[in-house]
C-alpha positions, 0 to 999 in steps of 0.5 A, spaced: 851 209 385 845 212 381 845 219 381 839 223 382 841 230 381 846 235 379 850 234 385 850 227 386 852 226 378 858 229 379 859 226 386 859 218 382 863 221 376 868 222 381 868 216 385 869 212 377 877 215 380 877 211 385 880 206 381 886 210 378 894 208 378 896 214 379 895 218 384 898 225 380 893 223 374 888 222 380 889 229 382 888 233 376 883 229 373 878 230 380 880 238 380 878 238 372 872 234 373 869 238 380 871 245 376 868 242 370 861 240 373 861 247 377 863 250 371 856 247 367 852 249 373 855 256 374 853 259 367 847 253 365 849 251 359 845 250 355 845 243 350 847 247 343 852 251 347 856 243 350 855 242 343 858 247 339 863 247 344 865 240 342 864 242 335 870 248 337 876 244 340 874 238 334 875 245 329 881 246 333 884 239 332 882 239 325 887 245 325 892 242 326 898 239 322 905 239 322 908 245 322 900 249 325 899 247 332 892 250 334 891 247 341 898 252 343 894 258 340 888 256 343 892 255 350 897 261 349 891 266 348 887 264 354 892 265 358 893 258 360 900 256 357 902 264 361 900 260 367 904 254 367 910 258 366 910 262 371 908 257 376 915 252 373 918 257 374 916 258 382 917 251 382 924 251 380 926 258 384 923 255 391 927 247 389 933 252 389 932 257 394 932 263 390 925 266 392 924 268 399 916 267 399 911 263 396 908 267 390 913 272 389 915 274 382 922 273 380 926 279 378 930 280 372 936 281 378 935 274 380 933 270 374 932 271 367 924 271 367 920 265 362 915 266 358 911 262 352 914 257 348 908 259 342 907 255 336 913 256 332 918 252 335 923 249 330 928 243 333 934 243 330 936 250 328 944 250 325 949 251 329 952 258 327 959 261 331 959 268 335 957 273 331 954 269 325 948 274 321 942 268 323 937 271 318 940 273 310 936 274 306 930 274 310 927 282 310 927 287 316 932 291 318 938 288 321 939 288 328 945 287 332 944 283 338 950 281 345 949 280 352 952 275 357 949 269 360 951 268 367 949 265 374 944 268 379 951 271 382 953 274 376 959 268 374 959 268 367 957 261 365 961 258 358 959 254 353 952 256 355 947 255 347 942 260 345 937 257 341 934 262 338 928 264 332 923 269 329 918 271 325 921 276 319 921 283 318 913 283 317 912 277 323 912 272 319 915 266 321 918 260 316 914 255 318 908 259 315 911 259 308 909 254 304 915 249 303 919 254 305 927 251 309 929 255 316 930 261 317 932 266 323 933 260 327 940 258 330 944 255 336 949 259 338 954 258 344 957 263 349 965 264 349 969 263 355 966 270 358 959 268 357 959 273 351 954 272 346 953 276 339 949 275 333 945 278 327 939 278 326 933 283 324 929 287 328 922 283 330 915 286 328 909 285 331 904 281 328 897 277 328 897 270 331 893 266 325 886 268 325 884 263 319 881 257 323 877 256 330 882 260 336 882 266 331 874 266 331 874 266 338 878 271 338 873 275 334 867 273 338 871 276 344 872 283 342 879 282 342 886 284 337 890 278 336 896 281 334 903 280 338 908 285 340 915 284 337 920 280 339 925 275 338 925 267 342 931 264 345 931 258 349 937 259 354 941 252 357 947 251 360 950 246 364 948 244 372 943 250 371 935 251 370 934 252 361 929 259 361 925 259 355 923 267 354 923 273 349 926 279 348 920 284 346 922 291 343 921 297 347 915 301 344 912 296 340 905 296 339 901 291 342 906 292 348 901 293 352 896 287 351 900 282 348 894 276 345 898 270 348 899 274 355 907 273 354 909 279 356 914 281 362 918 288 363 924 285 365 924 282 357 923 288 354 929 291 351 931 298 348 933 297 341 938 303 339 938 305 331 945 307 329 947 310 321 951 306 317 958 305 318 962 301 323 958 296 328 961 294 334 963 287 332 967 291 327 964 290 321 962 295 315 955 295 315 952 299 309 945 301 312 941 303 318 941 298 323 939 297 330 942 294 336 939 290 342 943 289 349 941 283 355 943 279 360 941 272 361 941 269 368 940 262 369 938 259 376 943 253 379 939 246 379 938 244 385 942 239 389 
């Protein structure tokens, strides 16, 4: 087929699929094609404006090295990694039974709410016993944290790993630091009841970086960068669902408008700031702290 207009280029574009191997690469690269065309079609764009959005995403990856990962910023600020959480996350309550209708969000009574994964994900943090201060040395004020990870029954759940990180007192995450090692990054497990507790240090909200494409856009757009605080855990336990999530600080700022879309109220948790004195692992703490209580739920996997 020759295409002779608009419509029946996009029509030949997507007879070349007919060929495809897999049928679920099939799907996504059709959809893509027709909403592209339909896109391009929509706003009439313009040959300049096609070529400075390729001279955009080829900025993007030339952004990107081993410790910066642009593409995630740019998925992350445009709402796109927001919406493929919460749409696995759906998947994974209808496989189990826990959600009642189609499109009905998950409550934190239920399941522990997922949100993005961000850019600063470090595997292999060190494995660190209950009750371990994850960040010495590293600046901010010290936070107490503790909770239990349970099933969705409340069946506390052994043995369960926290791999948890964050940025600094500032927002500034290691990875961001020149040469820099891990730092307030650990894996810890639970006890026989499902308990886990560990210091770290109160998160701050901070800017996504700014200094490459993703951040240029954001300007362009009329929009702050900034993130709410928070602190990152990837929960998994044995026979049930892995959640990646956070726990915001309640009253942050940017609470309310989070640049990467990734907060939930369910994740927002109320730090408490106590005196020095006694904490309430027992030990002897010679400045203010903070502390921070929440409850992880996991989904059973599907039989």
């Amino acid at each position: 087929m020759t295409p002779s207009n608009e419509n029946e280029l996009t029509q030949a574009a997507l007879q070349r699929l007919e060929g495809a191997a897999d049928p679920r690469f099939e799907e996504v690269m059709r959809s893509l094609v027709t909403h592209l065309h339909a896109f391009i079609r929509e706003v009439d764009l313009q040959p300049a404006e096609w070529m400075a959005g390729i001279e955009f995403l080829t900025a993007v990856g030339q952004a990107c090295d081993d410790k910066r990962q642009e593409f995630i910023l740019l998925s992350d600020t445009l709402g796109a990694s927001m919406m493929v959480v919460m749409l696995d996350q759906l998947r994974a309550a209808a496989r189990t039974g826990q959600s009642s209708q189609a499109g009905k969000t998950l409550h934190a009574t239920e399941t522990t709410e997922a949100t993005v994964q961000g850019p600063y994900y470090w595997d292999g943090a060190p494995d660190l016993p209950l009750g371990a201060d994850i960040a010495p040395g590293v600046r901010g004020e010290p936070a107490f944290y503790s909770g239990r990870v349970t099933d969705t029954r409340g069946q506390p759940l052994a043995n369960a790993l926290l791999d948890i990180w964050s940025g600094d007192g500032e927002g500034v995450y290691d990875m961001q630091v020149e040469g820099a090692g891990m730092a307030a990054r650990a894996r810890i497990r639970t006890d026989a009841e499902g308990r886990y507790w560990f210091w770290s240090i109160k998160p701050s909200y901070y800017p996504v970086p700014v200094d490459g494409p993703v951040g240029r856009m954001l300007a362009g757009m009329g929009r702050h960068p900034n993130r709410p605080g928070h602190i990152h855990m990837k929960v998994v336990a044995e026979g049930h669902v892995p959640v990646t999530t956070h726990l915001f600080v309640a009253g942050s700022p940017y609470i309310d408008s989070d640049a990467v879309f990734g907060v939930r109220p369910s994740l927002v948790v109320d730090f408490e700031s106590h005196p020095p004195g006694k904490a309430p692992d027992g030990r002897a703490i010679e400045r203010p702290y903070w502390s921070a209580h929440y409850d992880f739920h996991l989904q059973p996997e599907a039989a």
